[in-house]
C-alpha positions as CSV (number, residue, x, y, z in Angstrom):
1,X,106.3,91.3,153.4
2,X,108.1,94.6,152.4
3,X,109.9,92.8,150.2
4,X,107.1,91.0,148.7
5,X,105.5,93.9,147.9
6,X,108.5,96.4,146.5
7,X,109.0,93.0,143.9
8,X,105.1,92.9,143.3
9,X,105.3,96.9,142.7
10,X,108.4,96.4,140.5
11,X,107.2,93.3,138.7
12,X,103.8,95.5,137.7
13,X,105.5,98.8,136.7
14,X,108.0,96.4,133.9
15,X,104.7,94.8,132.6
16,X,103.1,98.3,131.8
17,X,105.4,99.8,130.6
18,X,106.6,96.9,128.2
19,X,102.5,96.2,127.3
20,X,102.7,100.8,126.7
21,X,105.7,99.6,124.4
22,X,104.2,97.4,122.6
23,X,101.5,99.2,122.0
24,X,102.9,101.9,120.2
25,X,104.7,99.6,117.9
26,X,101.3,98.2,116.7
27,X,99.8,101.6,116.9
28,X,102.6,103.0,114.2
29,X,102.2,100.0,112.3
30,X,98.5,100.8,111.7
31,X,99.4,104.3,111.3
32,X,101.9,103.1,108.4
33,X,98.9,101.0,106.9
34,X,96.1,103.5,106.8
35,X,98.1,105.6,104.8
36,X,100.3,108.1,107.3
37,X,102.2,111.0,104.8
38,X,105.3,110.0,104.1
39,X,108.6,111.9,102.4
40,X,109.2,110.4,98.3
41,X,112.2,108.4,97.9
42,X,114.7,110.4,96.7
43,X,115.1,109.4,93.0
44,X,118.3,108.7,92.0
45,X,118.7,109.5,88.4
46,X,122.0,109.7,86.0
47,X,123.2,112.4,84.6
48,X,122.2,111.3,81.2
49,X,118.5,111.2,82.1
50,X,118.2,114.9,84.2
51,X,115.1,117.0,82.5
52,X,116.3,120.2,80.8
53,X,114.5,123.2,81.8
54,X,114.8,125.0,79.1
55,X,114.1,122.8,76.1
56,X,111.4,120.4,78.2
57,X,108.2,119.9,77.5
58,X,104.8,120.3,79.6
59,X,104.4,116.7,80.1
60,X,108.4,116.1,81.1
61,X,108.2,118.3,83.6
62,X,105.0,117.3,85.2
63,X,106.7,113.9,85.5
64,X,108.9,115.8,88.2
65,X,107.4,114.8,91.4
66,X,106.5,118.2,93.4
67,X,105.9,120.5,90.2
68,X,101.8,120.8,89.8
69,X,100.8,122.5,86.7
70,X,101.1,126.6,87.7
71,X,104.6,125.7,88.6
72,X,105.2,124.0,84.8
73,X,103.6,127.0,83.4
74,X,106.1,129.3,85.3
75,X,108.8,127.7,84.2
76,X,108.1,127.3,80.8
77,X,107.0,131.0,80.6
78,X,110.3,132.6,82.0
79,X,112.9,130.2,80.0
80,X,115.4,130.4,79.3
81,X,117.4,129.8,82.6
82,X,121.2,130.5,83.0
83,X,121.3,127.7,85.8
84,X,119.0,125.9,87.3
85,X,119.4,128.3,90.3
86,X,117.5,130.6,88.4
87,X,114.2,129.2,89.6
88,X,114.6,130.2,93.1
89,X,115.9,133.7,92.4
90,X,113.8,134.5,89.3
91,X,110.7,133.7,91.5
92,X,109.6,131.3,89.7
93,X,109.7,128.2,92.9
94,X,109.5,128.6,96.2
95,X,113.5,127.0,97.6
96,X,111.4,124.8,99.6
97,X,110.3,122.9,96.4
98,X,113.7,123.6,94.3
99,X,115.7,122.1,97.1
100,X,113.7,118.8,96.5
101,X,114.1,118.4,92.7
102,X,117.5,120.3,92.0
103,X,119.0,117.0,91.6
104,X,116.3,116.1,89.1
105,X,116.9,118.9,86.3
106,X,119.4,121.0,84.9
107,X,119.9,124.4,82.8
108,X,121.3,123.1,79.7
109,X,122.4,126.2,77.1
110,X,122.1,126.3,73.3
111,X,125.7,125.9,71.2
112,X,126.5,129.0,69.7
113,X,127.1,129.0,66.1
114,X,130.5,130.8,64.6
115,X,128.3,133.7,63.5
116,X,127.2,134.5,67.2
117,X,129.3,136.8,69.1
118,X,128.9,136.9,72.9
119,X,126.5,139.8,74.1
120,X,128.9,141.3,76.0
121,X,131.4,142.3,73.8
122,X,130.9,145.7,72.8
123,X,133.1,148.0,70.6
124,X,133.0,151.7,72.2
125,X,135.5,153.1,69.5
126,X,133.3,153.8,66.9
């Protein structure tokens, strides 16, 4: 009888906790169907196609998934960037937000013509 019963006891204890299994599945899978928040993919892009910060419009930026329209403002206000770096320690995004784009964009500089000379070169003997 002892027997019979430890089994029974056993036997019970698999079931529920098999039908608790099984209904977390289907309770995730609902979850995933109502709409639960999910992370973006992250987009692979070349480097051919990576959105200059400094010479990018308005509307290319707002195509970077994260940036609202204060943060376009900002950056279009404080150009022109050095790096791309620039955005975190200029202020200008939170890291939080620069760590999910940074392999979206890039700092691309101007050429410089003959006539410009670098602004650090400065002649003291005069």
């Amino acid at each position: 009888m002892k027997v019979v019963s430890a089994r029974l006891i056993l036997i019970i204890a698999l079931l529920t906790v098999w039908v608790h299994q099984g209904f977390a599945t289907e309770t995730a899978k609902q979850d995933d169907k109502v709409g639960a928040v999910k992370k973006a993919p992250r987009t692979k892009i070349s480097k051919r196609e990576l959105i200059d910060i400094n010479t990018s419009g308005q509307a290319e930026l707002k195509a970077i998934p994260g940036l609202g329209d204060a943060a376009v403002a900002m950056i279009v206000a404080k150009r022109p960037y050095a790096n791309k770096a620039q955005l975190v320690s200029r202020k200008v995004l939170p890291e939080s937000v620069y760590e999910r784009i940074k392999h979206l964009i890039i700092a691309k500089q101007p050429p410089r013509t003959p006539n410009q000379s670098p602004k650090t070169s400065v002649n003291k003997n005069k």
